[in-house]
C-alpha positions in Angstrom: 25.5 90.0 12.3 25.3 89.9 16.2 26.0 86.3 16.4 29.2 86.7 14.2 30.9 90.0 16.6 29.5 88.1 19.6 31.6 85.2 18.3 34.7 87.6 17.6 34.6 88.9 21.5 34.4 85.4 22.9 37.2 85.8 25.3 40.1 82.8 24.8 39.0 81.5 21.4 41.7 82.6 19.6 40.9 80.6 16.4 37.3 79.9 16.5 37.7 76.6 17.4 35.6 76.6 20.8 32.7 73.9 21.2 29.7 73.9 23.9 30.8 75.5 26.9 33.7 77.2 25.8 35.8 74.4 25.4 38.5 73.4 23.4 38.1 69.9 21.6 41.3 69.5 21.1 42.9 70.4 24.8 40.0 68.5 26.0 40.7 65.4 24.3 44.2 65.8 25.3 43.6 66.6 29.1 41.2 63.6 29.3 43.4 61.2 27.4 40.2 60.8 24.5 41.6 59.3 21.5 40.0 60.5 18.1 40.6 57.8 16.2 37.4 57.6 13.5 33.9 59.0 13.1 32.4 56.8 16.2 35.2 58.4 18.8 34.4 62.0 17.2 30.3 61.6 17.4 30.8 60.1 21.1 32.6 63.6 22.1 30.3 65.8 20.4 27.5 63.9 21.8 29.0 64.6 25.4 29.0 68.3 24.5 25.6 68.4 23.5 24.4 66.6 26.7 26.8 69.2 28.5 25.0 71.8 26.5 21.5 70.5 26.6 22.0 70.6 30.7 23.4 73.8 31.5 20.4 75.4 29.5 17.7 73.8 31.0 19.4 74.4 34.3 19.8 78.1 33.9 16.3 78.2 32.6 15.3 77.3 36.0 17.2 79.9 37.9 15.9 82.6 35.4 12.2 81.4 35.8 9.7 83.2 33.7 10.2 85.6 31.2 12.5 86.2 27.7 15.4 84.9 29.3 13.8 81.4 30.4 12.4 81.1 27.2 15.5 81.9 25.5 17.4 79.4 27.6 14.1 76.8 27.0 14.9 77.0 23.0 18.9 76.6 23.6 17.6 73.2 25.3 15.5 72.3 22.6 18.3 73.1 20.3 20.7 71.0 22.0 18.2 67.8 22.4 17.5 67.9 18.5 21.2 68.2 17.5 21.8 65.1 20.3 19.3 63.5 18.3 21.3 64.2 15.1 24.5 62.6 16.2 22.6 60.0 17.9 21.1 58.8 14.2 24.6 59.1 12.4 26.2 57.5 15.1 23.3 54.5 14.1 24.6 55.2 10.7 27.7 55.0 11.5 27.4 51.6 13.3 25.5 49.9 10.7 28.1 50.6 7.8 30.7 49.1 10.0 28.3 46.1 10.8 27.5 45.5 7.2 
């Protein structure tokens, strides 16, 4: 229940559609000139939001330093590195039914 009203009250995120960082996919495909044109292109961008995600959590759990918050932000990390890993094997998956 505090995950879903902390959702509701993220500020900008009109339709629930915000990834890692508070961005939008869309407007951030478009302001970068990406090009979503099949699953690789889509796993690639997640994958960079992961990473993005996967850094500014280990790097805040350095400023915090000790304590429930650092080990809060240490867990986010972990989070992030095994849903990199996730893409990272469908992206394989990916490949080989192209290659095959």
């Amino acid at each position: 229940e505090f995950e879903q009203e902390a959702w509701r009250r993220v500020p900008g995120d009109r339709d629930g559609d915000l990834a890692e960082g508070g961005v939008e996919p869309r407007r951030f495909a478009e302001s970068s000139g990406l090009r979503i044109e099949g699953a690789r292109d889509a796993l690639e961008l997640a994958m960079q939001f992961e990473a993005q995600a996967l850094d500014f959590y280990s790097r805040c759990g350095v400023r915090v330093g000790s304590g429930e918050a650092a080990a809060a932000m240490q867990q986010m990390a972990q989070e992030e590195q095994a849903h990199l890993r996730m893409l990272a094997g469908f992206l394989e998956r990916q490949a080989a039914g192209q290659e095959a």
